[in-house]
C-alpha positions, 0 to 999 in steps of 0.5 A: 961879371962875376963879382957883378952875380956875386953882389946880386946873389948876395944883396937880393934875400928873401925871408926863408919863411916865403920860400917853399920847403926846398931849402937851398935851391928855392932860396937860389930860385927866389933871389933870381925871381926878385932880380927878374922882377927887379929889373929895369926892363919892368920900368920900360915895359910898364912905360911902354904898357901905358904908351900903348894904352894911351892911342893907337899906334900906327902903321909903322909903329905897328910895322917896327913892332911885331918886326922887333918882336918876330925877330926873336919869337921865331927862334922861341918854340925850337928853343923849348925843344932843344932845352928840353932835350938837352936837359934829358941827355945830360941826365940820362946817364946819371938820373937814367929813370928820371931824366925825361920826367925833368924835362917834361916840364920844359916841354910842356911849355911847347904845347901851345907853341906847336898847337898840341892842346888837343892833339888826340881830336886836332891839331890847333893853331900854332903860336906862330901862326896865330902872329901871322894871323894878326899881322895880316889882319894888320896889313903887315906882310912877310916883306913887313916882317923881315925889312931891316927898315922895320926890325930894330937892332935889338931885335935881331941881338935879342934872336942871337941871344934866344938862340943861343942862351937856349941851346948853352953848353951850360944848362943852368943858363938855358934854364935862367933865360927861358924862367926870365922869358916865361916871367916877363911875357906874362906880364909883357903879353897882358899890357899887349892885349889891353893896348890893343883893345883899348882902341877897338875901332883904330885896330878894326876889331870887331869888339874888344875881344876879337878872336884876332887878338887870340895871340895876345891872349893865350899866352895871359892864359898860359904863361902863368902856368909856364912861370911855375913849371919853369921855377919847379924845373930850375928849383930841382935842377939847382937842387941836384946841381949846387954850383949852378946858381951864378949860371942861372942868373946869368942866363936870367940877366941877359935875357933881361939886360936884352928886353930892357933895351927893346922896350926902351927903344920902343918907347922913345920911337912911341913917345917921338911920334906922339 
C-alpha cells in the first residue's frame, strides 16, 4: 500500500505555476485533488448521472438508492463534528491560540448539516431531514430505508469507512477522506437533481424545481464552497505537518476506492432493469 501512495504521489505533478503561492503543502494538496478527480469512481458516477438522466428509475430502484446511500449519510454530520474536535485538541497544546481557528473550517461545513444558517432568527431544516422529506415524498418509509433487501452492501462498508476514517487516530486521514467526500458530492449531488428533474411527472413533482428536491439542491450550492474550505484546512494542516501527506491520500483513496463500488453496483442494477 505504501509503495502504491508512493507512485501516486510521484506520477500525479502539477506545474508550480497552478498551484497557490504555499509551496510544498498546495503541490501536496494538488496531487490529491487530481487523484481524486482522477479516479475511476468519476467514470461510474458520470455513467450512473446519464442513467438516471436517460428515465426514471422505479420503485425499487429508488428503494436500493437512498437506502444505499442513508447507510453512509447518516454517520456524515457527527463525522464533521468529531473531525473538527479533534483537529482542536491536537493542536491545543502546540498551536494554543490558533487551534479552534483551524478547525472552524471543518466545522463550518456543518452548518447546513445541523440547519444553523440563520440560527440568530431559526433554526432550519437539518440535512437529514430534508432526506426524510424526499423519501417520504417517494413513498419510501423507515422500514424502506433500513431493510437489508434495499441497502446494498457497499452501503454499509461505506458507513464503516465514514465512521471511521472521520474519527482516525491519524489526522491526515480524516482530513484526505472528508476533502475526497466534499469533491465528489459536488459533483455527485448536480447529476442527482438534474436526473430527477429530468422527469418531473414519474417523480410527481410539481414542476422541475420543486422544493421537494431542496435536499438534492443545496448541497450544488454549498459543496463548492465546502471543497475550498476542505483544501484550505488540508493545505495548512499539511504545511505545519510535512510528513502527513501519504496519510491524506490514503484517507482520500479509500473514500474514493468505496464510492467507485457503490456507483458501479448502481449502475449494473440500473442498466439490468432497463
Amino acid at each position: 500500500m505504501k509503495a502504491h501512495k508512493a507512485t501516486i504521489l510521484s506520477n500525479l505533478k502539477i506545474p508550480e505555476e497552478q498551484c497557490y503561492p504555499h509551496g510544498h503543502a498546495n503541490m501536496a494538496h494538488s496531487e490529491i485533488a487530481v487523484a481524486i478527480v482522477r479516479h475511476n469512481a468519476m467514470i461510474e458516477l458520470d455513467k450512473f448521472g446519464e442513467l438516471l438522466c436517460s428515465r426514471a428509475i422505479d420503485d425499487r430502484e429508488r428503494k436500493v438508492f437512498f437506502a444505499t446511500m442513508w447507510a453512509f449519510l447518516k454517520y456524515v454530520p457527527s463525522g464533521i463534528i468529531n473531525l473538527a474536535a479533534k483537529m482542536t485538541d491536537e493542536h491545543i497544546e502546540s498551536q494554543t491560540w490558533e487551534a479552534s481557528a483551524q478547525a472552524a473550517y471543518i466545522l463550518y461545513a456543518s452548518i447546513e448539516e445541523y440547519g444553523l444558517q440563520h440560527y440568530r432568527t431559526r433554526m432550519l431544516t437539518t440535512h437529514h431531514q430534508m432526506f426524510k422529506k424526499l423519501i417520504t415524498h417517494f413513498g419510501i418509509t423507515d422500514e424502506d430505508i433500513f431493510n437489508k433487501t434495499y441497502i446494498k452492501p457497499i452501503g454499509t462498508k461505506m458507513g464503516k469507512n465514514v465512521y471511521k476514517y472521520y474519527r482516525s487516530d491519524k489526522l491526515g486521514e480524516a482530513l484526505g477522506f472528508h476533502l475526497a467526500s466534499e469533491m465528489m458530492s459536488s459533483r455527485a449531488f448536480h447529476y442527482f437533481l438534474k436526473g430527477f428533474q429530468k422527469h418531473p411527472r414519474e417523480y410527481n413533482l410539481i414542476h422541475a424545481n420543486d422544493p421537494i428536491l431542496d435536499f438534492f439542491k443545496v448541497h450544488c450550492e454549498i459543496d463548492p464552497m465546502h471543497v475550498e474550505t476542505g483544501r484550505n484546512m488540508l493545505v495548512s494542516y499539511i504545511a505545519k505537518n510535512n510528513n502527513v501527506t501519504n496519510d491524506t491520500m490514503e484517507g482520500a483513496l479509500a473514500y474514493m476506492g468505496c464510492i467507485e463500488q457503490m456507483f458501479k453496483m448502481m449502475n449494473i442494477e440500473l442498466a439490468g432493469r432497463h
